[in-house]
PATI-212205 format. One line per field, with one value per residue (C-alpha): residue number from 1; residue in one letter; x, y, z. Coordinates in Angstrom, 3 decimals. Each point is the difference from the previous one (the first is absolute). Example, Ala and Ser with C-alpha at 12.3 -4.5 7.8 and 13.67 -1.06 7.14 Angstrom:
# PATI-212205
num = [1	2];
residu = [A	S];
px = [12.300	1.370];
py = [-4.500	3.440];
pz = [7.800	-0.660];
This chain:
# PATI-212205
num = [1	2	3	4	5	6	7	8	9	10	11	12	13	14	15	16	17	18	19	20	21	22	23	24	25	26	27	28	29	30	31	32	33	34	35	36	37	38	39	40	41	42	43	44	45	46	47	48	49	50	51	52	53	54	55	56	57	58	59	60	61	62	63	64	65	66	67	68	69	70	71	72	73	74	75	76	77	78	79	80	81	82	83	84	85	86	87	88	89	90	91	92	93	94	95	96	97	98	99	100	101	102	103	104	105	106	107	108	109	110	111	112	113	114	115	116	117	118	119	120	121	122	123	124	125	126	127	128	129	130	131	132	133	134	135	136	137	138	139	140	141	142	143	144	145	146	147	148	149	150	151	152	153	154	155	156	157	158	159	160	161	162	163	164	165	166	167	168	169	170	171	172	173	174	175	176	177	178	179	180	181	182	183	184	185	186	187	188	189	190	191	192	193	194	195	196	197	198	199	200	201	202	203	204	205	206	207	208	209	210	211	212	213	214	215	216	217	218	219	220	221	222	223	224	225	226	227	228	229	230	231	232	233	234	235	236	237	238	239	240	241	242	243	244	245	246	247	248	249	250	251	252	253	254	255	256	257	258	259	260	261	262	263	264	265	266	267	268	269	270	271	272	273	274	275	276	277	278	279	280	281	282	283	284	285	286	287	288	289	290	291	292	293	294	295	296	297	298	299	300	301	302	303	304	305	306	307	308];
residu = [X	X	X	X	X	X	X	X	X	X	X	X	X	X	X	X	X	X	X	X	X	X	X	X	X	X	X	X	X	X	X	X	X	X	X	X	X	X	X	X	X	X	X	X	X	X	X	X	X	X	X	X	X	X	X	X	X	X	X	X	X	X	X	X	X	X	X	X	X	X	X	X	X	X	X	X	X	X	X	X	X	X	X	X	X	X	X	X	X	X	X	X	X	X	X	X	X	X	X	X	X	X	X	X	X	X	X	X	X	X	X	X	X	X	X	X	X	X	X	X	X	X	X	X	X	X	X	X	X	X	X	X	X	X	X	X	X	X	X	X	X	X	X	X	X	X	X	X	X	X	X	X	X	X	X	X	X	X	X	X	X	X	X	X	X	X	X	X	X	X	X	X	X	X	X	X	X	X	X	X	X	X	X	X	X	X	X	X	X	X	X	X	X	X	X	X	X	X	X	X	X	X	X	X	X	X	X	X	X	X	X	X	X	X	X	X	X	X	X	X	X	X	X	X	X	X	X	X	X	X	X	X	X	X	X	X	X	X	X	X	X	X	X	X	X	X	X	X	X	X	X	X	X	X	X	X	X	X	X	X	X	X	X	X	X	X	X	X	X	X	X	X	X	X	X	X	X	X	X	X	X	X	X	X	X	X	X	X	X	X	X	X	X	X	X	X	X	X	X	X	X	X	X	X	X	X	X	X];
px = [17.977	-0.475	-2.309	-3.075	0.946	-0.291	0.809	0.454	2.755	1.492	3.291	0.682	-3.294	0.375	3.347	-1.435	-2.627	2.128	2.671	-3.230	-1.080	3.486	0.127	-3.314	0.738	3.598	-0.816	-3.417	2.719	2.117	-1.992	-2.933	-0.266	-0.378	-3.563	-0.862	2.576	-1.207	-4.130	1.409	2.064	-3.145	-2.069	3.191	-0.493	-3.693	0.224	2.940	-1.920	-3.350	1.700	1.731	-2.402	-1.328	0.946	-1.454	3.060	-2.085	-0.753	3.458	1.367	-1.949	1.052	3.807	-1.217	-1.102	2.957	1.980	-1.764	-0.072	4.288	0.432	-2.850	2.606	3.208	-1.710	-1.139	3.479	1.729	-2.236	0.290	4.080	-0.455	-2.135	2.464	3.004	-1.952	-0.657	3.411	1.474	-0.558	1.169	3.929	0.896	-1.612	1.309	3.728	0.035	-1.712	3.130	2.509	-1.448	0.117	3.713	0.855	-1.786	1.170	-1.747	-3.640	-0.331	-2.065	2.401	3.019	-1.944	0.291	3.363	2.382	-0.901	-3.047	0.961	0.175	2.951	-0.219	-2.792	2.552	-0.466	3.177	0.733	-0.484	2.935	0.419	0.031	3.277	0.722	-1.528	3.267	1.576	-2.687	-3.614	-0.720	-1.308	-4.095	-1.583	-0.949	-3.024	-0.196	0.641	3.616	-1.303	1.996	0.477	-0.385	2.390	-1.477	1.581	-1.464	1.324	3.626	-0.120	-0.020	-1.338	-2.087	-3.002	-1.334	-3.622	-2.854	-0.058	3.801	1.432	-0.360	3.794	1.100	-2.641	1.755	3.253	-1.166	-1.755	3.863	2.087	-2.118	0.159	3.466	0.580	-2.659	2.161	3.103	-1.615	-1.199	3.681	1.937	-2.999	1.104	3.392	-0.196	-2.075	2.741	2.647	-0.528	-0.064	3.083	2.233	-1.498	0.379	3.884	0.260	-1.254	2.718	2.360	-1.058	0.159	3.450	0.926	-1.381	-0.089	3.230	-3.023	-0.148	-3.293	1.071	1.514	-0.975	2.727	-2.795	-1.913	-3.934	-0.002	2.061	-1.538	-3.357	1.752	0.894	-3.589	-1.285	2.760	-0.663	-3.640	0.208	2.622	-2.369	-2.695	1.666	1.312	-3.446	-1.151	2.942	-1.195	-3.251	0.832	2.047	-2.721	-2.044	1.918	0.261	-3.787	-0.906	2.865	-2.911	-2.309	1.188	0.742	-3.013	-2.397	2.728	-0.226	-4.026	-0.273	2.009	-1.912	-2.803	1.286	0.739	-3.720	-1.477	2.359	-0.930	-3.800	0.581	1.453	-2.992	-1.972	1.464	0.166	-3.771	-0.627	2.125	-1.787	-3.203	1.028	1.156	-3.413	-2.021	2.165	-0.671	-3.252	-0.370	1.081	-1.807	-0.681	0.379	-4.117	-0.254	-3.389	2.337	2.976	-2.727	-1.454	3.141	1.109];
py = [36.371	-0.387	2.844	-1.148	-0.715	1.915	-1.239	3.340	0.997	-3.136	-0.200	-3.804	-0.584	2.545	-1.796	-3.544	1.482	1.506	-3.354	-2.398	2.707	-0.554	-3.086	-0.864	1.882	-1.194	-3.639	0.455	1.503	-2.693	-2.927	1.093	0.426	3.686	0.293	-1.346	1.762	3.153	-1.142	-1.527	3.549	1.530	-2.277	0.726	3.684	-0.162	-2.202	1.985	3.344	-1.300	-1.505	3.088	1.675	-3.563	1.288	-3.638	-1.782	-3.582	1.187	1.356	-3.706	-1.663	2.364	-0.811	-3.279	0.108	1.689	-2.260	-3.403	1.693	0.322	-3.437	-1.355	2.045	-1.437	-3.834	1.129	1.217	-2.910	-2.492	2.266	-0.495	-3.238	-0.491	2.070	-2.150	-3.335	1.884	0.909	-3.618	-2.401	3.078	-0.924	-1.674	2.258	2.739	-1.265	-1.363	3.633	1.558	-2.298	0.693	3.442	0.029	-1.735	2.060	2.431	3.428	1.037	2.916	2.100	-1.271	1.487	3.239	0.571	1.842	-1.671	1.791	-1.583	-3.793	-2.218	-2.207	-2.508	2.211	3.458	2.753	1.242	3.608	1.979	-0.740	3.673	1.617	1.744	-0.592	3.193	0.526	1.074	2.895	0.615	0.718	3.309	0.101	-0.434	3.409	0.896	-1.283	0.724	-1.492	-2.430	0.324	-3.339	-0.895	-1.469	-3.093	-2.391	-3.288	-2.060	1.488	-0.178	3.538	0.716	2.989	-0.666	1.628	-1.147	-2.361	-2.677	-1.056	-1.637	-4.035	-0.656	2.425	-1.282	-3.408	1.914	1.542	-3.596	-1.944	2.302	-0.243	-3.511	0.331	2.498	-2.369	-2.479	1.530	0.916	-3.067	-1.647	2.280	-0.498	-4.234	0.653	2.094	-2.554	-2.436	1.149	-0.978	-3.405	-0.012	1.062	-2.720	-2.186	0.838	-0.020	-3.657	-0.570	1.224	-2.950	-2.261	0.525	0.457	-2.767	-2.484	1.411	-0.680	3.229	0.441	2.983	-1.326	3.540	2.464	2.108	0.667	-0.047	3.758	1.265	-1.742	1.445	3.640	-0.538	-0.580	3.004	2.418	-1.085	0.601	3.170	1.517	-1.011	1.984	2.781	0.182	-0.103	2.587	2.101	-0.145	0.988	2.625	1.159	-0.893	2.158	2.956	0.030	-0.888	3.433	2.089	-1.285	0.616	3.601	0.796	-1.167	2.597	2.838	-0.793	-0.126	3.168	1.785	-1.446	1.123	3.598	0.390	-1.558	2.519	2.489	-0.961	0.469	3.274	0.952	-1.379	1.774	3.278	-0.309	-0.955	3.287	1.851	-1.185	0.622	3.416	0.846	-1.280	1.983	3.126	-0.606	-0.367	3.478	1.427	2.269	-2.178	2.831	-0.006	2.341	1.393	1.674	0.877	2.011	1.906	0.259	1.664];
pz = [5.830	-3.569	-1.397	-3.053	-2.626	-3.113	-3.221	-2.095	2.870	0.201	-1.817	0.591	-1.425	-3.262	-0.656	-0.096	-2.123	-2.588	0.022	-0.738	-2.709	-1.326	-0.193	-1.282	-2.913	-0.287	-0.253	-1.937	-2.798	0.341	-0.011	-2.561	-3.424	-1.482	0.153	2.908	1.921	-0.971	1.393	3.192	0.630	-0.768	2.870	2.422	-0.106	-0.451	3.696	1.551	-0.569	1.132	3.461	0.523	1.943	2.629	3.897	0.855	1.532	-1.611	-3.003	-0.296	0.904	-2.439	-2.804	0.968	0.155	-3.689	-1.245	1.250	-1.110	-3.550	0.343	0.943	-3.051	-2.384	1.288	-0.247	-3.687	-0.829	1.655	-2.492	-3.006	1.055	-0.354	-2.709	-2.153	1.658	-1.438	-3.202	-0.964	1.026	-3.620	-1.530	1.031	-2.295	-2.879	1.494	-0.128	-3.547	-1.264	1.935	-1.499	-3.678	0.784	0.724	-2.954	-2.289	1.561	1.372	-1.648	-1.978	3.349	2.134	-2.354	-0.535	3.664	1.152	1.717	3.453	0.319	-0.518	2.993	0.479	2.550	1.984	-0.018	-2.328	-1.539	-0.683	-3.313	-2.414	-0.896	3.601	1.396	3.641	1.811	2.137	-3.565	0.069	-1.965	-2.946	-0.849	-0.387	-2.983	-2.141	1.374	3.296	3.585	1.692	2.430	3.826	1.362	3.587	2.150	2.294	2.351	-0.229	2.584	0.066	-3.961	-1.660	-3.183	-2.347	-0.444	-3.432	-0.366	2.119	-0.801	0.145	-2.722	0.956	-0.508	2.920	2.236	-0.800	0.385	3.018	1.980	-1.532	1.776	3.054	0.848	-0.581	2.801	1.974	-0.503	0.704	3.144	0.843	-0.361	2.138	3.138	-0.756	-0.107	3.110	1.805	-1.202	1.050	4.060	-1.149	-2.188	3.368	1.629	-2.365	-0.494	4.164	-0.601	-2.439	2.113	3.127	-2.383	-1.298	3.673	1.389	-2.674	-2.455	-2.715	-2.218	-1.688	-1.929	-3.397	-1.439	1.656	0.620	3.266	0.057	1.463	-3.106	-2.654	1.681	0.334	-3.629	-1.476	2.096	-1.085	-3.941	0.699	1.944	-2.675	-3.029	2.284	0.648	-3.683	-1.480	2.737	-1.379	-3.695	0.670	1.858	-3.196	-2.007	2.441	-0.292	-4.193	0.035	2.649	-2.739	-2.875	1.505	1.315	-3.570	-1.283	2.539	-1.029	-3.994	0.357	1.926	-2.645	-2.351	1.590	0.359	-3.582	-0.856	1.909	-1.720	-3.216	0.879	1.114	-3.312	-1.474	1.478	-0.110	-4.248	0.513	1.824	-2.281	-2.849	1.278	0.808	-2.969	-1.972	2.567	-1.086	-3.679	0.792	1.932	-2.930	-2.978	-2.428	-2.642	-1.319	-2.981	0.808	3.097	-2.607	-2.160	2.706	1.372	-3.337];
């Protein structure tokens, strides 16, 4: 037997809470302008933190209720600003393709030739800076004044790499998604091939009755269905394990950088701290030796004449 229930204790309940919270906000960004994004987040908290407190199991529905009519209202709004957009952009086609025809036979603007070369698009892909060295051939010392940066290895999806900085450079996260579907697709080859090859034995068995019973030889090839199958799956499992090969080697170079890197910046970091001691031992030195001049008689001559 179920016991009351509670809403403060109920996790089921907090969860739905929190995910309609989320997404009230999420879509009221997404679909509004600026301005009114910022007043309707205001009304979402104002209503969330108002609610929070109703043990009414009514109340509570018609709250959820609300929330959720509100969700749907934004997704219809979104859907016909979509499409007002869509219907907005159309006559502009044509004007659109003779502007980018003029513009590629006058050639580049001046702000688009100010830009470097790394962060011009061509066809959708970012290319890489035309001045950076391949890492694997080591990194460059840092700059006078800075801090030497330790990269970290990651393993995205079987693909190593050092990562420097968030957020990644857009090139290797188009280097990184390329070489991806080409595993994926490797992959996805051998499971056909394998599936295949069932059906290329039977087929060659069928050959074979044919030819036996008939003296008719469908194979004008010289090759069996089976080995041209084995073939294709040997070619794709060698250009696998090849590539699994290399970056395992690429692997291993990337873990020496990156090994050499942590050594080079703890030195560094040794000899920084050196170097402040030293400072700081001249600054107490020097600040011994004015206290010392200071302690001493400052040779007054009212003394020397009594003195004499």
């Amino acid at each position: 037997m179920h016991g009351p229930f509670i809403p403060s204790r109920s996790g089921v309940h907090k969860a739905a809470c929190f995910a309609l919270f989320r997404a009230l906000l999420r879509r009221g960004r997404n679909t509004l302008a600026p301005e009114p994004s910022n007043q309707f987040q205001q009304h979402v908290n104002e209503a969330f933190r108002t609610n929070a407190k109703i043990q009414n199991q009514r109340a509570i529905r018609v709250a959820l209720t609300a929330g959720y009519g509100v969700l749907d209202d934004l997704a219809t709004r979104k859907l016909q600003v979509l499409k007002q957009l869509a219907e907005a952009a159309a006559p502009k086609k044509v004007t659109q393709l003779q502007s980018d025809r003029r513009r590629a036979s006058d050639g580049p603007s001046e702000q688009e030739s100010s830009h470097p070369k790394s962060q011009l698009i061509d066809n959708g892909r970012r290319s890489p800076h035309p001045a950076a060295r391949p890492m694997l051939d080591g990194l460059p010392p840092p700059l006078p004044g800075y801090r030497r940066r330790v990269p970290t290895m990651i393993n995205a999806n079987h693909i190593p790499f050092l990562r420097f900085k968030k957020p990644q450079s857009p090139f290797l996260s188009h280097m990184i998604r390329k070489k991806t579907e080409e595993r994926e697709k490797r992959i996805t080859r051998t499971q056909r091939l394998e599936k295949l090859l069932p059906l290329a034995e039977d087929e060659d068995r069928w050959d074979d009755i044919v030819k036996e019973i008939h003296g008719i030889s469908s194979n004008d090839r010289g090759t069996s269905w089976a080995w041209a199958t084995e073939e294709a799956l040997m070619h794709v499992r060698s250009v696998h394990k090849n590539n699994t090969m290399r970056r395992m080697h690429i692997a291993h170079r990337m873990f020496d950088i990156m090994d050499g890197e942590k050594k080079l910046a703890e030195r560094e970091k040794l000899e920084r701290r050196d170097r402040r001691h030293q400072a700081y031992k001249a600054r107490r030195k020097s600040l011994k030796e004015a206290t010392l001049a200071a302690e001493q008689p400052s040779g007054d001559p009212i003394v020397s004449a009594t003195a004499t």
